[in-house]
C-alpha positions as CSV (number, residue, x, y, z in Angstrom):
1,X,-4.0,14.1,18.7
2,X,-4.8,13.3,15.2
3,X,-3.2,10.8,13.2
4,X,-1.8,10.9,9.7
5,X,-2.3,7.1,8.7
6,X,-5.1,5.8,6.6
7,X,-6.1,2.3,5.7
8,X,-6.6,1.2,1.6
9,X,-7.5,-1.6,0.5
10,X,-5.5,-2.4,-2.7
11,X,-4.7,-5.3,-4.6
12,X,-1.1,-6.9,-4.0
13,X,1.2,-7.5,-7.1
14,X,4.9,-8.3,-5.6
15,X,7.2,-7.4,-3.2
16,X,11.1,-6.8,-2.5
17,X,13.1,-6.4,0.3
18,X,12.6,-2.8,-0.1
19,X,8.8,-2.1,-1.3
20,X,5.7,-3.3,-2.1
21,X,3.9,-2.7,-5.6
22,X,0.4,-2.6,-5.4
23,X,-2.8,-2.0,-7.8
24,X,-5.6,0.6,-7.3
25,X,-7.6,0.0,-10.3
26,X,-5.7,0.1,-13.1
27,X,-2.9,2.1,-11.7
28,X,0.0,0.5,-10.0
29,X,2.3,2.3,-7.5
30,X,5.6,1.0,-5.6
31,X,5.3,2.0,-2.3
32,X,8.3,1.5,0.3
33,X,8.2,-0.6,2.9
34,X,9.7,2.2,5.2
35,X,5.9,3.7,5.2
36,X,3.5,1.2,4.8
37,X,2.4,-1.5,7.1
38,X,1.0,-4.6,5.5
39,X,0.5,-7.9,6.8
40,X,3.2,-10.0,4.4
41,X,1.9,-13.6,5.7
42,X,-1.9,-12.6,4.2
43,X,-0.4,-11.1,0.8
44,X,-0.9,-13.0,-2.3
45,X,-0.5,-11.6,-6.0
46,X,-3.7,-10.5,-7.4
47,X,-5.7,-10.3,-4.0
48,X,-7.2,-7.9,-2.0
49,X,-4.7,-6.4,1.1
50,X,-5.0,-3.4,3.5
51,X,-1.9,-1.3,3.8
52,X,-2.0,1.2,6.0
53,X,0.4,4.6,5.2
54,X,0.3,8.0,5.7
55,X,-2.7,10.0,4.5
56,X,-0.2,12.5,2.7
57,X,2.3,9.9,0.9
58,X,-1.5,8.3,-0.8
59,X,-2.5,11.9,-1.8
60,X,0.9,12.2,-3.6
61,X,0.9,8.9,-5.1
62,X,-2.8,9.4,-6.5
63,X,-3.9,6.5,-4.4
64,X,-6.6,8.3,-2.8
């Protein structure tokens, strides 16, 4: 069985209870929490994170 999830490695801008906006470049994209999986202790604005989403949701979004 295949899975759908990808890693990216992104930069992290800010968060709220209810997403995560990140930067890929010079694009930024919110991205809710309810499909990404991030470590929150190891983000800090401006630096490098890996999320980790579903291969289809970064196609949409332009990520990848």
């Amino acid at each position: 069985m295949r899975s759908d999830l990808i890693d990216l490695e992104v930069e992290y801008v800010h968060s709220t209870a209810a997403a995560i906006l990140v930067r890929d470049g010079d694009k930024e994209v919110w991205i809710p929490k309810s499909v990404v999986e991030y470590d929150a202790d190891l983000a800090r604005v401006g630096k490098p994170i890996t999320i980790t989403l579903p291969e289809r949701w970064a196609l949409d979004k332009g990520l990848i």
